[in-house]
C-alpha positions in Angstrom: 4.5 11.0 -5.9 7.5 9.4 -4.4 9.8 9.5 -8.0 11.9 6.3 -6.6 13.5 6.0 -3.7 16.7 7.1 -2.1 19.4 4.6 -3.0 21.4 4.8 -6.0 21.3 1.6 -8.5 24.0 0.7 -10.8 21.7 -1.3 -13.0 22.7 -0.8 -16.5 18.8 -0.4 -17.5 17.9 3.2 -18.0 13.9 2.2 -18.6 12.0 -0.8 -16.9 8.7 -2.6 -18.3 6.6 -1.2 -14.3 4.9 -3.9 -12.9 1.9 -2.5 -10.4 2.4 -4.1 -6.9 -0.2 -3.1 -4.0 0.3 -2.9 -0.3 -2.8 -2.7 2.0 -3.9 -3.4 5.1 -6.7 -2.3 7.1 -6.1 0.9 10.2 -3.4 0.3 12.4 -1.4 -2.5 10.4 1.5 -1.1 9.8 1.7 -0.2 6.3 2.6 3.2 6.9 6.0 2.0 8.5 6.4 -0.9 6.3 6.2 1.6 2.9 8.8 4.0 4.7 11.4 0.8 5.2 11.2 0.9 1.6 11.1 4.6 0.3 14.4 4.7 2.9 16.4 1.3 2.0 15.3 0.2 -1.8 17.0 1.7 -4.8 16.0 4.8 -6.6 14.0 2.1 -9.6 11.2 1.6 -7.2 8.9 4.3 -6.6 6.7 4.8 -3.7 3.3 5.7 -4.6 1.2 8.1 -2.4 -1.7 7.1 -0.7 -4.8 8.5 -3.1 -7.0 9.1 -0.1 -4.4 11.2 1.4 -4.0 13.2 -1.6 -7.8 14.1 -1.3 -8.5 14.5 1.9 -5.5 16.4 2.4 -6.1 18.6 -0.4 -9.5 20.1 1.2 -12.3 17.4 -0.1 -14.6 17.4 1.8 -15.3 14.7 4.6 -18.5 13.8 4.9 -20.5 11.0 5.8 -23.6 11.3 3.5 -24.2 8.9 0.7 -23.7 11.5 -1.9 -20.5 12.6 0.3 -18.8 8.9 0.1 -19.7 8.0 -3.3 -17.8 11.1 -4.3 -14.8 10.6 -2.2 -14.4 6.7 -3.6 -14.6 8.5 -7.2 -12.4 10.7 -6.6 -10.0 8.5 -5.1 -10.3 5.7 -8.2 -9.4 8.2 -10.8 -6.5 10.3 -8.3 -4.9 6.4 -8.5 -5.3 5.3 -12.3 -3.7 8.6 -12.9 -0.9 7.9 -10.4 -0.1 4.5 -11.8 -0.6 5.7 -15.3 1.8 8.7 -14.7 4.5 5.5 -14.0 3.6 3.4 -16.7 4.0 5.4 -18.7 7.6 6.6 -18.0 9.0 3.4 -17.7 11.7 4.7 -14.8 10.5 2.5 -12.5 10.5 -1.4 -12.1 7.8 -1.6 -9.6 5.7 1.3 -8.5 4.4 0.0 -5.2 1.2 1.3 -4.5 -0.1 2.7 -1.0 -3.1 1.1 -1.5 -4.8 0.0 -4.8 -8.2 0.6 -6.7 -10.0 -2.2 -5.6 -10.0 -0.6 -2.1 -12.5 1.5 -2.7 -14.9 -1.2 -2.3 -14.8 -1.4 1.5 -15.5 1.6 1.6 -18.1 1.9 -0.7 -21.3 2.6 0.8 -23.4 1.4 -2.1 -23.3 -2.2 -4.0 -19.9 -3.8 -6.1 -22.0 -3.7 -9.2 -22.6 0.3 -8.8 -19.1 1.2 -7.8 -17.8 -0.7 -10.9 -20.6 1.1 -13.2 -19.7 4.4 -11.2 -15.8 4.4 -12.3 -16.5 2.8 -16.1 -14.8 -0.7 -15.7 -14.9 -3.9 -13.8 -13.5 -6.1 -11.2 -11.6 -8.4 -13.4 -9.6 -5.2 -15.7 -8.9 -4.0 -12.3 -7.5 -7.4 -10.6 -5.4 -8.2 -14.1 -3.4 -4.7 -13.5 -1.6 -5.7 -10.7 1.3 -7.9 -10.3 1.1 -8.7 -6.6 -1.0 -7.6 -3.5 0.0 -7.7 -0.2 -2.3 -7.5 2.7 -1.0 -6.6 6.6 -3.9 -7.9 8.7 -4.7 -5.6 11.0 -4.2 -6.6 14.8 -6.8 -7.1 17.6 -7.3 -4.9 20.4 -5.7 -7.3 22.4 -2.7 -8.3 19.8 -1.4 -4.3 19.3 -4.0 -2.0 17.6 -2.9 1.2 18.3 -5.7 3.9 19.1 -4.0 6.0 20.0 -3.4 7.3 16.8 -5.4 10.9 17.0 -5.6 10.3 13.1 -6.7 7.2 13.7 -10.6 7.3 14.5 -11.4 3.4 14.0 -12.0 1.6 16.7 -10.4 -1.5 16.9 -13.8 -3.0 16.3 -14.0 -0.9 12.9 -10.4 -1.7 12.0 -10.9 -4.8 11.9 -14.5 -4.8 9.8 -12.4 -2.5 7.5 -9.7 -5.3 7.0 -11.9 -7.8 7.2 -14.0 -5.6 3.7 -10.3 -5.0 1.9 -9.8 -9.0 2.5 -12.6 -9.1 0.6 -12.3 -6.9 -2.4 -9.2 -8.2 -3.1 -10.7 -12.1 -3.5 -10.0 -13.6 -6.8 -6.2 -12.0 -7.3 -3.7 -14.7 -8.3 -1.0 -13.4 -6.6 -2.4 -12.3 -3.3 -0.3 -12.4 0.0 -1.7 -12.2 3.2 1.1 -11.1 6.3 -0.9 -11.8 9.7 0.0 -9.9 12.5 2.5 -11.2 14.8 2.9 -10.6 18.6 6.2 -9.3 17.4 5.9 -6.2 15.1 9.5 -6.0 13.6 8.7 -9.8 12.6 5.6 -8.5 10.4 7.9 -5.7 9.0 10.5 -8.0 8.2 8.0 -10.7 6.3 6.5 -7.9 4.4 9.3 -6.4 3.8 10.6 -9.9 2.2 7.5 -10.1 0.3 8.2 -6.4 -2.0 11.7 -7.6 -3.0 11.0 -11.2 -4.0 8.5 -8.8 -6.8 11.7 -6.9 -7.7 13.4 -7.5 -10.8 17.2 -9.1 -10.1 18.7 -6.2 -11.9 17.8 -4.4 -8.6 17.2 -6.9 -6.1 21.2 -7.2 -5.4 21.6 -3.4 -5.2 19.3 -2.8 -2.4 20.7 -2.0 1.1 21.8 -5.0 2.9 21.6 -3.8 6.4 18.4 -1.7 7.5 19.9 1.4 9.3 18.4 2.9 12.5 16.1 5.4 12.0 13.3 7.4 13.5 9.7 6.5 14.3 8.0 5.5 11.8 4.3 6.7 11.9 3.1 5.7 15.1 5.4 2.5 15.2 8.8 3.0 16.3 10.8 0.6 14.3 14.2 -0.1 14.9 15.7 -0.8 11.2 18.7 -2.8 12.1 17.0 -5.0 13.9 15.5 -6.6 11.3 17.9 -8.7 9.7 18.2 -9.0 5.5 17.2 -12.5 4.3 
């Protein structure tokens, strides 16, 4: 787990009350680059928090695409993620922990019912909702508006992508403080929106510390995003 990010903070506050913040998005909508703007230009009290799926899959779970197979995997995944967010809560270093995904996503890619994935993990949609702050959602683009599959990670097509946004639109239904950033012909102007979106849920003890001016830097998961292009609001 990312322990915060990169820049210093001269905030006199050595502990913060965390507040749980989600970002999401469907294949191919950028939140890969939009989470590294972040880890790179936000100060060291906001911590970055791993995708859970990643952690997984990348570990040696297997991959399969039996029942029994996906239930597992969307267990797994659940508990990996309380236990991430816990782990933050619980040390109080961090004013947001923004979360590569959040637990509710396991519902689009649950192959069962809602009502069996909630009695599967041992709670319920509305404890799950009331734990986070904020969720935003980067639509994923069309085939025709920038989905990328090209990608050899990336085994969606743009046909699936967009079934799998259209699934994590729904699981999030109900949140009170859910933000939706559409895609945009431009994607530096989707970056920049989303980007606005995480610091207007940081705390003004670190809001004015964060870097003013996004710095160039290198290509950002499959998107090459030019940093200092994208102004500060």
């Amino acid at each position: 787990m990312s322990k915060g990010t990169t820049v210093r903070c001269q905030c006199p506050h050595t502990a913060h009350p965390p507040r749980l913040v989600v970002l999401t998005g469907g294949p191919g909508a950028g939140k890969t680059a939009v989470l590294e703007i972040v880890r790179r230009n936000f100060c060291e009290h906001i911590a970055v928090l791993p995708e859970a799926a990643s952690i997984i899959f990348g570990g040696g779970f297997w991959r399969k695409d039996t029942g029994p197979a996906r239930r597992a995997a969307q267990r797994a995944i659940y508990h990996v993620q309380r236990e991430m967010e816990r782990l933050v809560m619980e040390e109080r270093q961090s004013a947001v922990a923004l979360c590569d995904r959040g637990t509710l996503d396991g519902l689009a890619y649950w192959p069962d019912s809602e009502d069996q994935f909630w009695r599967e993990v041992g709670t319920n949609r509305e404890t799950e909702l009331a734990r986070y702050s904020a969720v935003i959602q980067l639509r994923t683009p069309t085939a025709g508006g920038g989905y990328n599959h090209e990608n050899p990670i990336r085994i969606e097509s743009h046909i699936q992508a967009s079934e799998l946004d259209e699934k994590i639109l729904q699981a999030w239904e109900g949140h009170t403080h859910r933000l939706i950033v559409e895609t945009t012909a431009d994607f530096l102007a989707k970056a920049k929106h989303a980007v606005d979106l995480i610091r207007d849920e940081v705390p003004d003890c670190c809001k004015k510390h964060m870097v003013g001016d996004f710095k160039e830097q290198p290509p950002l998961g499959d998107r090459h995003v030019e940093l200092e292009s994208i102004p500060d609001s």
